[in-house]
Structures are given as C-alpha cells and as structure tokens.
C-alpha positions as protocol buffer text, in pm:
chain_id: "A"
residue {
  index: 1
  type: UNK
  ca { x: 0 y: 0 z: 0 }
}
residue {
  index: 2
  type: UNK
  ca { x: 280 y: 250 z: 66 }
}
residue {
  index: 3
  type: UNK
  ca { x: 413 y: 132 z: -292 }
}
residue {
  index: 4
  type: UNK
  ca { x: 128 y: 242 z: -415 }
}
residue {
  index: 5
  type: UNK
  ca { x: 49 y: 590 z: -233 }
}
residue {
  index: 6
  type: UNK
  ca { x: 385 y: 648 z: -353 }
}
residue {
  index: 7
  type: UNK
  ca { x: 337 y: 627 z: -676 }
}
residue {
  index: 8
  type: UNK
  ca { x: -22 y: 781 z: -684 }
}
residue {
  index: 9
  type: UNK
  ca { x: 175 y: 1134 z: -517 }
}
residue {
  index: 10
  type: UNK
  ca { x: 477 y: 1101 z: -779 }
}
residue {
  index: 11
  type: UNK
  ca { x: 205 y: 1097 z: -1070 }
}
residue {
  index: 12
  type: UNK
  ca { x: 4 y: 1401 z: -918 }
}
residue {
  index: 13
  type: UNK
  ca { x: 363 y: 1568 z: -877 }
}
residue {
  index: 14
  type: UNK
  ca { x: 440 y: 1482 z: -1275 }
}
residue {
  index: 15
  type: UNK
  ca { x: 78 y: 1604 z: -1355 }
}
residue {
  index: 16
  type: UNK
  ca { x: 122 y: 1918 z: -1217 }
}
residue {
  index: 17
  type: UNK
  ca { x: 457 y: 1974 z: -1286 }
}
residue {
  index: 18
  type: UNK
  ca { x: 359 y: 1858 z: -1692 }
}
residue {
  index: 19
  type: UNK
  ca { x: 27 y: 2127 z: -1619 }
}
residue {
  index: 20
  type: UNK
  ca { x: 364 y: 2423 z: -1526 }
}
residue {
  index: 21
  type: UNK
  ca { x: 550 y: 2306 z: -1804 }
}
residue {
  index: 22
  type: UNK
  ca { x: 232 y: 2309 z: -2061 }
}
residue {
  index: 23
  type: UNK
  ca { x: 130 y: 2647 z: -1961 }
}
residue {
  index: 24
  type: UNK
  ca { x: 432 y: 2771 z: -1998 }
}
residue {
  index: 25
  type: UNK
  ca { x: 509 y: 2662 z: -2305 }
}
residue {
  index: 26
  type: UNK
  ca { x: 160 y: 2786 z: -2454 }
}
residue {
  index: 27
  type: UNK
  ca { x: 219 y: 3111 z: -2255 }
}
residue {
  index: 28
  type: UNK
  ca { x: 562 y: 3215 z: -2423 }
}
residue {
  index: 29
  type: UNK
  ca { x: 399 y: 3052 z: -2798 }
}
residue {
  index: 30
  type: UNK
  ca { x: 128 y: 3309 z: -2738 }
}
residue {
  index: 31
  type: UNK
  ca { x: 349 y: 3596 z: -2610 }
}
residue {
  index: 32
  type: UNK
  ca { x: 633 y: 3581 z: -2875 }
}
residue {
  index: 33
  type: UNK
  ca { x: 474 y: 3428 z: -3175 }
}
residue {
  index: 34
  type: UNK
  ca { x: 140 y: 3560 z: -3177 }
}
residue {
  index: 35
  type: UNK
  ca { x: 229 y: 3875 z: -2968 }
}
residue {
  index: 36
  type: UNK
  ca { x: -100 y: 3839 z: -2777 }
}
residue {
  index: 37
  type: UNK
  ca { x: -20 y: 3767 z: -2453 }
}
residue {
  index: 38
  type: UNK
  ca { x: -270 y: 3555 z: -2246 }
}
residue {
  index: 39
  type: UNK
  ca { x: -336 y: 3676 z: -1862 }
}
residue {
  index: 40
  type: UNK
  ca { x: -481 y: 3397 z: -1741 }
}
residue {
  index: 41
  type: UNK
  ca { x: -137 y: 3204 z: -1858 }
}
residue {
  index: 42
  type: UNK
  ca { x: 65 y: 3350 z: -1584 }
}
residue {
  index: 43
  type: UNK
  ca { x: -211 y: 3338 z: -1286 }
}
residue {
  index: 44
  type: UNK
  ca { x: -215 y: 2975 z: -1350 }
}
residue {
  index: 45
  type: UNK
  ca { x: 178 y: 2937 z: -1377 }
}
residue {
  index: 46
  type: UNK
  ca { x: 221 y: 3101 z: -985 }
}
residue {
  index: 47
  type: UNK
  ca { x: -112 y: 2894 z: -864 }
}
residue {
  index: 48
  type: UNK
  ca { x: 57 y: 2571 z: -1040 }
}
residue {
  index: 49
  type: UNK
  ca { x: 406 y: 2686 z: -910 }
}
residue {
  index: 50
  type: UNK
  ca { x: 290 y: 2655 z: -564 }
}
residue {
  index: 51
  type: UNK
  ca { x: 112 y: 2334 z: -607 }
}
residue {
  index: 52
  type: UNK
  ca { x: 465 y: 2196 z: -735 }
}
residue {
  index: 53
  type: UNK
  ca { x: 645 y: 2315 z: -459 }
}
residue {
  index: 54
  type: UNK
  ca { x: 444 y: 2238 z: -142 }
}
residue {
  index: 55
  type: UNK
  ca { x: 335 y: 1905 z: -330 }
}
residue {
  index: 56
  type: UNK
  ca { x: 669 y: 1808 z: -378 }
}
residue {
  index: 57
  type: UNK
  ca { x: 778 y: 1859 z: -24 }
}
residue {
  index: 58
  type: UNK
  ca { x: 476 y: 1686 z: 164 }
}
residue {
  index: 59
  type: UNK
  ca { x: 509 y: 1386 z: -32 }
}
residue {
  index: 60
  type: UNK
  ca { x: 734 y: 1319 z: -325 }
}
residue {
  index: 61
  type: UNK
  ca { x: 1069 y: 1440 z: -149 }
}
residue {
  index: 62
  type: UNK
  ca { x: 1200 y: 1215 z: 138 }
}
residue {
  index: 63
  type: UNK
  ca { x: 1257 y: 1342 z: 463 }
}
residue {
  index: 64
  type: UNK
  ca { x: 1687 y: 1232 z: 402 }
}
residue {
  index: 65
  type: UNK
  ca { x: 1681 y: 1443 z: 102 }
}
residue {
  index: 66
  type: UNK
  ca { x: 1549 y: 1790 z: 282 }
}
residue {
  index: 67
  type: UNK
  ca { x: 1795 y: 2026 z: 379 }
}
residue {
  index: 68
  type: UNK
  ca { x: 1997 y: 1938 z: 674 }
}
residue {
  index: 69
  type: UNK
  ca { x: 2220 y: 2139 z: 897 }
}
residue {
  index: 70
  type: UNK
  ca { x: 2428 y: 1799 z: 1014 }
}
residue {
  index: 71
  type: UNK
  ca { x: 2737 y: 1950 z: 1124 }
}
residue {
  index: 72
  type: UNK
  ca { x: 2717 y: 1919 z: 1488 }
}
residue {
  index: 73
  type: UNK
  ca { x: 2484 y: 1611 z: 1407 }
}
residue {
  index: 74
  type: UNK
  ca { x: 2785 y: 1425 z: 1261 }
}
residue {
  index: 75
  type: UNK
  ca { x: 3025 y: 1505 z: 1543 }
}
residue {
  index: 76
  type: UNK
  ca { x: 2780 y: 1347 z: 1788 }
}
residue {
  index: 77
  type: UNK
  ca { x: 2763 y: 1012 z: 1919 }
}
residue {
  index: 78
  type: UNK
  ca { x: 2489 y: 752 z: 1819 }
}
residue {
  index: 79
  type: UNK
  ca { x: 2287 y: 784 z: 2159 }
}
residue {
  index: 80
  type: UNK
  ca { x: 2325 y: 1199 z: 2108 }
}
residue {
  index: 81
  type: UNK
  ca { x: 2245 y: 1117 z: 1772 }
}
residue {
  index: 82
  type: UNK
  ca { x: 1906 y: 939 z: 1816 }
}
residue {
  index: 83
  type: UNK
  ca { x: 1805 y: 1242 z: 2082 }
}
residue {
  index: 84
  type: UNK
  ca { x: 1874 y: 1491 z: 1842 }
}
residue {
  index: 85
  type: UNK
  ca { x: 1613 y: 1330 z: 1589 }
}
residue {
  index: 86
  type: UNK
  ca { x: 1354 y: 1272 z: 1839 }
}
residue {
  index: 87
  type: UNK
  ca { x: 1362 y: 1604 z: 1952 }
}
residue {
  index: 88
  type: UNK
  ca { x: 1393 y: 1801 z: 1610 }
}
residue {
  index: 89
  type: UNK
  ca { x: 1103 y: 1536 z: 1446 }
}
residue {
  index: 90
  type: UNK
  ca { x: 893 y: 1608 z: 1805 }
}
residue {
  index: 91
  type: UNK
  ca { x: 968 y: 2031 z: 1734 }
}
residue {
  index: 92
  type: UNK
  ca { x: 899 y: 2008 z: 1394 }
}
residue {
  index: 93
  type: UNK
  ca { x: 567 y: 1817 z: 1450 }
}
residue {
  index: 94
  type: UNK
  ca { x: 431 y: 2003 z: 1733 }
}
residue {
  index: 95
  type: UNK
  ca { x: 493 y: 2336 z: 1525 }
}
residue {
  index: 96
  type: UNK
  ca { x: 310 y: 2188 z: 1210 }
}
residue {
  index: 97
  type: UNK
  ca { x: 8 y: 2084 z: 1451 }
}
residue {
  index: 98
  type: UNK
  ca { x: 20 y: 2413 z: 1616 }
}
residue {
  index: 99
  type: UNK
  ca { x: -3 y: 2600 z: 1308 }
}
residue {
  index: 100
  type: UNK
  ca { x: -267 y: 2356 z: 1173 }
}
residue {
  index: 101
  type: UNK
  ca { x: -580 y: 2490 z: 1291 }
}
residue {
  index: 102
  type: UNK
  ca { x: -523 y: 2852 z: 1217 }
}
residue {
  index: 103
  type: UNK
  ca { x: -412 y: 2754 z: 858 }
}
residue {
  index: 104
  type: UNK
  ca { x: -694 y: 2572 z: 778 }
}
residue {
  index: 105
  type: UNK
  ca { x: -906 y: 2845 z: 965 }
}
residue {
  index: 106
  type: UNK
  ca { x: -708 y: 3113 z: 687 }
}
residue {
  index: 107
  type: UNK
  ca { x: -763 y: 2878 z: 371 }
}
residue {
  index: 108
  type: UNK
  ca { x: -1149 y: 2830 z: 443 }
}
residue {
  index: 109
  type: UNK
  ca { x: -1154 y: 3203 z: 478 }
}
residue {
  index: 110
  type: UNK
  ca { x: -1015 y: 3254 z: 146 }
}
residue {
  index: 111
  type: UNK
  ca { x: -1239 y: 3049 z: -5 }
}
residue {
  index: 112
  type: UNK
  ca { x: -1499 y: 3393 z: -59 }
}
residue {
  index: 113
  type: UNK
  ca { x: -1222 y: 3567 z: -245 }
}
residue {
  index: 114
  type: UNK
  ca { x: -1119 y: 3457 z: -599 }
}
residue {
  index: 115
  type: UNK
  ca { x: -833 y: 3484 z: -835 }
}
residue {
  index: 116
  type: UNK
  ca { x: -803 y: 3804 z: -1011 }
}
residue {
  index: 117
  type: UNK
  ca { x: -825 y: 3666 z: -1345 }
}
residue {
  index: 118
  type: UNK
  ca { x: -937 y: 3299 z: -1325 }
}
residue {
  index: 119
  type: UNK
  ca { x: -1210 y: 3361 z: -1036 }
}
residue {
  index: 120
  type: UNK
  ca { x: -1052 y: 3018 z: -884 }
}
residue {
  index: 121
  type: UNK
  ca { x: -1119 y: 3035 z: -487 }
}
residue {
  index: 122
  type: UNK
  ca { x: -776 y: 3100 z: -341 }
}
residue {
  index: 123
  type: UNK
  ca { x: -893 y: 2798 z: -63 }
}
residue {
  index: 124
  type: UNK
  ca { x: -750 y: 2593 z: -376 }
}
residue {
  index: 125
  type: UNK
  ca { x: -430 y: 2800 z: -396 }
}
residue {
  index: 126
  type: UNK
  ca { x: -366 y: 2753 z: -45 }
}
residue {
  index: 127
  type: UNK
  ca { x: -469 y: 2377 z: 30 }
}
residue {
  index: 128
  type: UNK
  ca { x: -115 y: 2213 z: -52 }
}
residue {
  index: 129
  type: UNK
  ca { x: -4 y: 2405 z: 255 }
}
residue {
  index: 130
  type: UNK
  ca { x: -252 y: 2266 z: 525 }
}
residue {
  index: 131
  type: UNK
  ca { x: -159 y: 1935 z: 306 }
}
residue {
  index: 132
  type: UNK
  ca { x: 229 y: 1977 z: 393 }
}
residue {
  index: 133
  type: UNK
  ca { x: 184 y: 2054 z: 752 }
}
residue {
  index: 134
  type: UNK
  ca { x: -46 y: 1718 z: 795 }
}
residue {
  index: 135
  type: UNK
  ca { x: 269 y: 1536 z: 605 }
}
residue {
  index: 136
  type: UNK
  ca { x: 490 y: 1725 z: 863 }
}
residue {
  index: 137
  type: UNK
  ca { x: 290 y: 1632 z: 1132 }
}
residue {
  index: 138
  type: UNK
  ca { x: 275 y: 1229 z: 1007 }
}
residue {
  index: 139
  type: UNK
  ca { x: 659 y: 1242 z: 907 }
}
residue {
  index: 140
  type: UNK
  ca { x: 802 y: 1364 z: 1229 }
}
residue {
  index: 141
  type: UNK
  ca { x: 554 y: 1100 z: 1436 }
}
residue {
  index: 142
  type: UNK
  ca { x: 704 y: 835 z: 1192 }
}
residue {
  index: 143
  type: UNK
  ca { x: 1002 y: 925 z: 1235 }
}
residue {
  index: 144
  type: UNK
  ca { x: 1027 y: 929 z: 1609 }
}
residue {
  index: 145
  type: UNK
  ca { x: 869 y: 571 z: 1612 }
}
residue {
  index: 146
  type: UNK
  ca { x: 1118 y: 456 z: 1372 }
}
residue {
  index: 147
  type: UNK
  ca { x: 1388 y: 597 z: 1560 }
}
residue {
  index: 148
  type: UNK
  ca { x: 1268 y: 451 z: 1873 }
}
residue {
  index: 149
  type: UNK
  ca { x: 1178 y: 113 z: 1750 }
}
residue {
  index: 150
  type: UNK
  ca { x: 1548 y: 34 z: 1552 }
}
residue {
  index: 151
  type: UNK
  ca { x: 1754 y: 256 z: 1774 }
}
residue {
  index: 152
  type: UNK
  ca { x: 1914 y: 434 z: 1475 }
}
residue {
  index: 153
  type: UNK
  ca { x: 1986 y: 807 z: 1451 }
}
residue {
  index: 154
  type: UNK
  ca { x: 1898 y: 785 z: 1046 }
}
residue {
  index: 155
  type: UNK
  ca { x: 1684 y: 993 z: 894 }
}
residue {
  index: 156
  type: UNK
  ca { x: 1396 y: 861 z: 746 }
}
C-alpha cells in the first residue's frame, strides 16, 4: 500500500509539474509568436508553481533528502544522535500541529475571495499548505517511532 500511495503522489507531482510546463510553453507561444499575450497564462503558472512546490515537499521528497544542517549532528555520538532526531522530528511536529488549525481556519476564509483573473477560490491556492503541515505532522511522528523502535539516529 505504501508502494502504491507512492506512486499515486509522484504521478500528481508529474501532472502538475507537466500542467507548469504546458502552460508555460503555450504562454511564451502566445506571447512571442502571436504577440498576444494571455493573462490567465501566468495566474495559472504562480497557482501551479505553488502546487509543485508544497506538493513536492509533503510527499514526493523524502525526509533524508530535505535540507539538513548535520554539522554538529555528525560530530555526535549515536545515543546523542538518536536524541537529536527525536527532539527536532517532536519540534517540527508540534509546530506543524500548532499551526494547523489557524491555517486551515485562513484557507477556508479565502475560499470567498477569488483569483483576479481565473475567479478560482484561493482555498484551492492555499490547500497544498494545510496538506504539507499534515505530512509534517505524520513524518516527524514516523520518524520518532522509527527511531525509537530500531535505535538508529537515520533519517527517514
């Protein structure tokens, strides 16, 4: 099953990263070969732009692969090791939870306003954030369980 959710958030990812690419390509073809520039091109290239990102970083990019300041990590010993995971997973979870409420309080909000030239509700700009702090919140539980469990200080 984890195979396969795995899979299912790569292909979303490459959807909406093909989506980016697509609209980009149509937006410069319509800019510089037609010279008529197309507005909606580039609201959808920043709303797409953030799906990419945040999407990519709750659940295509693994947790070993974010960026790591590991310098005093490396010095440490393996017992040091493990306590500095639990505690940064444990910080970084409790922050995503804490912010989780008011996010998701901010994005519903934002669901009466619209995009200035699309009219999309900006509650579906926003979503991949509250999406990314749930992943956050799951991660850094996972990863204090797995840390716990095999008494390794690896990143998961």
């Amino acid at each position: 099953m984890r195979t396969w959710l795995k899979r299912g958030a790569d292909a979303v990812g490459v959807g909406l990263f093909a989506a980016l690419f697509l609209n980009f390509i149509l937006q410069i073809t319509a800019r510089f070969a037609f010279n008529r520039p197309l507005p909606w091109t580039d609201e959808l290239a920043v709303i797409l732009y953030i799906w990419v990102i945040l999407w990519a970083a709750a659940f295509m990019v693994p947790a070993k692969e974010h960026v790591m300041f590991d310098l005093v990590y490396g010095l440490a010993g393996k017992r040091t090791q493990r306590g500095m995971l639990v505690l940064g997973s444990a910080m970084i979870g409790a922050l995503a939870a804490y912010a989780l409420p008011g996010s998701w309080d901010y994005v519903r909000f934002m669901a009466r306003e619209g995009t200035p030239v699309l009219g999309l509700p900006f509650m579906w700009v926003f979503i991949p954030f509250v999406l990314l702090l749930i992943a956050l919140v799951v991660r850094s539980i996972l990863q204090i369980i797995a840390v716990v469990r095999r008494r390794s200080g690896e990143v998961v």
